[in-house]
N, C-alpha and C positions, 0 to 999 in steps of 0.2 A: 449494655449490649450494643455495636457495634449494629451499623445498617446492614440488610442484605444484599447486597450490592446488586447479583445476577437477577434476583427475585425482581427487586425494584428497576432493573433494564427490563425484562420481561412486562411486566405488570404496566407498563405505559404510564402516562399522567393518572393517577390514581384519586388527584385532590378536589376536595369542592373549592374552585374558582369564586366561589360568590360570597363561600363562608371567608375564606382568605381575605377578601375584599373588605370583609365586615367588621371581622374580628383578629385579623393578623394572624404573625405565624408560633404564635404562643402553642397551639394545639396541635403544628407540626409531627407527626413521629422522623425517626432517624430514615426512614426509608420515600417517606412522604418530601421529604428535604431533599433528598439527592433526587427522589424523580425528577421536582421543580429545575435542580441544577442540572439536570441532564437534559432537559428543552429549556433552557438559556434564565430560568427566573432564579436570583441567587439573592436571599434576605439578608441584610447587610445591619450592622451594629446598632444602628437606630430602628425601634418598634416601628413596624409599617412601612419600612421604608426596603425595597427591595431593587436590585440592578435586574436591567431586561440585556442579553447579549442578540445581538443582529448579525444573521452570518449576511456574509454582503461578494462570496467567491472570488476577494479581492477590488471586486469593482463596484463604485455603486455611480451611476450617471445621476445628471442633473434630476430626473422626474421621482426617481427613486426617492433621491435624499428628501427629496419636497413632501415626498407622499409620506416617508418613515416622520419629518417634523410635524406632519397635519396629522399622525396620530399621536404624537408626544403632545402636544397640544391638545387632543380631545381626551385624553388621558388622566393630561393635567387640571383640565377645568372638571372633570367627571367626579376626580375624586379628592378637589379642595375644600 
């Protein structure tokens, strides 16, 4: 069965953030998946491994991009 598309725009971020963290996106439903893709988290062909999108309104200056790598960074050491 196909996701509900409108339902899952309506219904906001719906997912436990911690379970995801824990146990990956194995326990996903089809509607749980596109909310993630529709605020920028999209799980990618390897378990566990998911892309973040950064809207950046075209522009992002020096302090910006410092600050988006000091969280890639706290990110990366949190969940190695």
């Amino acid at each position: 069965m196909p996701p509900d598309i409108p339902a899952a725009k309506r219904a906001g971020l719906p997912v436990d953030l911690e379970r995801l963290t824990a146990e990956g996106d194995g326990w996903l439903s089809g509607e749980e998946r596109y909310a993630l893709k529709m605020h920028g988290v999209c799980a990618q062909g390897q378990p566990g491994v998911f892309m973040i999108r950064v809207r950046t309104s075209g522009v992002l200056d020096a302090d910006a991009a410092r600050g988006l790598g000091l969280l890639v960074r706290i990110l990366a050491v949190r969940h190695a």
